[in-house]
C-alpha positions in Angstrom: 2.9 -86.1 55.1 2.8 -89.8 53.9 2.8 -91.0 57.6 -0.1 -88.5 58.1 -2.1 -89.8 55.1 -1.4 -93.8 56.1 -2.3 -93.1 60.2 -5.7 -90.9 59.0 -6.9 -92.9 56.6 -6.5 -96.0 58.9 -8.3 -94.3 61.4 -11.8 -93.8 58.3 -10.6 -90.1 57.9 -9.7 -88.4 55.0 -6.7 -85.8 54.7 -7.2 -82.4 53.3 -3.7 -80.8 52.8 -4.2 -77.3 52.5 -1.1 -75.3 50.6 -1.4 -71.6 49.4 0.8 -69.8 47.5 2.5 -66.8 49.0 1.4 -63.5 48.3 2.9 -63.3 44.8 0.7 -66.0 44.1 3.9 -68.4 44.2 3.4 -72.2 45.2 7.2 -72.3 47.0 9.3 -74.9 45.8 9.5 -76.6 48.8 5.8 -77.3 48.8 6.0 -78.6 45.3 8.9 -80.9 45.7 7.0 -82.6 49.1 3.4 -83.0 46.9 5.4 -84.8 44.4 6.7 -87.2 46.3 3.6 -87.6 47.9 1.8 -88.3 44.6 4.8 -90.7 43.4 4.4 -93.0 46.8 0.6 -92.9 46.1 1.0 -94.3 42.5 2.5 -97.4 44.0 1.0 -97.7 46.7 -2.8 -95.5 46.6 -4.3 -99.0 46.0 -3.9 -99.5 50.4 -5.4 -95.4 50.7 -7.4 -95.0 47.8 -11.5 -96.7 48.4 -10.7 -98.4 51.6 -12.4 -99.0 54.9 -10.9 -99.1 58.5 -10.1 -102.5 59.6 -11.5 -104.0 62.8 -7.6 -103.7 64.0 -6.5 -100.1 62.7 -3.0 -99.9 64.3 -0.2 -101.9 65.9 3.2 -99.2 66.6 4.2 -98.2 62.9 1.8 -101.0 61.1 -2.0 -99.0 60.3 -4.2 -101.0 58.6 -6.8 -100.7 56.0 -9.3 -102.8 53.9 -11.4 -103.0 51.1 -14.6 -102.6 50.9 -15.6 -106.9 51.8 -12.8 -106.6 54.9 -11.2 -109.5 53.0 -8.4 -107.8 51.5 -6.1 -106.5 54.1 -3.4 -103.5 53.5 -0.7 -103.1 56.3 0.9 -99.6 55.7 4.5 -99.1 57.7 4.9 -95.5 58.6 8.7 -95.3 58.4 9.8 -92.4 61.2 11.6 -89.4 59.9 15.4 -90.2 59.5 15.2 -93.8 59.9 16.4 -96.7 57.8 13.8 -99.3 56.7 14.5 -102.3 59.3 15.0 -106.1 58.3 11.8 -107.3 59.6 8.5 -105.4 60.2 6.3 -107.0 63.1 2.7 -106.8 63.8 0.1 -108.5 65.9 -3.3 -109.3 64.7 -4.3 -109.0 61.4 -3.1 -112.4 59.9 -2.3 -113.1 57.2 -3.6 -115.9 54.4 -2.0 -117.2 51.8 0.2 -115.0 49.7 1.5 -111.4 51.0 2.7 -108.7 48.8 4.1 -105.2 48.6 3.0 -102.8 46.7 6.0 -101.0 45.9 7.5 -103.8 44.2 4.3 -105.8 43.7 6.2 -109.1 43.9 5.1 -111.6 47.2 7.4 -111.5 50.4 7.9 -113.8 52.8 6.5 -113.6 56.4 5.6 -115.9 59.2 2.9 -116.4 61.8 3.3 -117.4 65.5 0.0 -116.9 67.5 -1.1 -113.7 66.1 2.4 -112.1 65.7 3.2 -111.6 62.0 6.9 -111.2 61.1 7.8 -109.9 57.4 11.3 -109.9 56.1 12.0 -107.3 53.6 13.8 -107.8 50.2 17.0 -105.8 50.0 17.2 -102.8 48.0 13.8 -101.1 48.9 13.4 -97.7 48.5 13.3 -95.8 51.6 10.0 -94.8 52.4 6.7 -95.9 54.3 6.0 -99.5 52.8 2.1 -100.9 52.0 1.7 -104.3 51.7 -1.6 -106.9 50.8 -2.8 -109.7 51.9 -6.4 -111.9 52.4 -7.2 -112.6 56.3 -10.1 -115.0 57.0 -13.1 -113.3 57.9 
C-alpha cells in the first residue's frame, strides 16, 4: 500500500483506499493491522506525500520523486519491493542533489555522491525495513 501511495502521488494523484467492513459491520483485523502501519510510515515520512507537487523527473526504477510547492525542495521516496532487504546504496539519475540530504525516517543527514547526474546514497545501518523518503534542495 505504501509503494502505491509513494508511485501515485509522484505521478500528482491522490490515493483513495477504499476498505469496508464485512457484513457484520466488522473492519477485519487484517485491514486494520495494514492501515496502521500505513499511518506509522506516514508520521515519519508524510512530509515527502503530504502538500507536494510532481517533480519535473517523477521516477527513476524504485526512486519516485516529489516536491514542494517552489520545486526547490526535493523528496526521493524508495519503494522497497515486497520481501526484499533495504540495499547498501540507493541510485538514481537526475534530480541532484544540493547541499545537505536527509531521511526522514531518522531525520539525521546521509551521505551521498554525484557523478554526472547519477546520485549514489549510502544508507546508515540499522534502518527499519520499509520504503525510505529522503530531502534535499536541487538548483532550480
Amino acid at each position: 500500500v505504501i509503494n502505491t501511495l509513494i508511485e501515485i502521488t509522484a505521478k500528482g494523484g491522490n490515493l483513495l483506499l477504499g476498505v469496508g467492513p464485512t457484513p457484520d459491520g466488522v473492519i477485519e483485523d487484517e485491514v486494520v493491522t495494514r492501515l496502521h502501519k500505513v499511518g506509522q510510515w506516514l508520521k515519519t515520512n508524510g512530509e515527502a506525500i503530504y502538500s507536494t507537487r510532481n517533480a519535473a523527473i517523477y521516477n527513476d526504477g524504485n526512486v519516485w520523486f516529489t516536491a514542494n510547492k517552489n520545486q526547490k525542495t526535493i523528496y526521493a521516496l524508495y519503494a522497497l519491493p515486497e520481501n526484499e532487504n533495504l540495499p547498501q546504496v540507493i541510485e538514481w539519475s537526475g534530480n541532484i542533489p544540493t547541499g545537505k540530504m536527509t531521511l526522514l525516517q531518522t531525520n539525521k543527514s546521509v551521505k551521498y555522491s554525484v557523478n554526472g547526474d547519477k546520485v549514489k546514497v549510502i544508507l546508515p545501518k540499522g534502518l527499519k525495513n520499509e520504503p525510505l523518503a529522503f530531502r534535499f534542495n536541487i538548483k532550480k
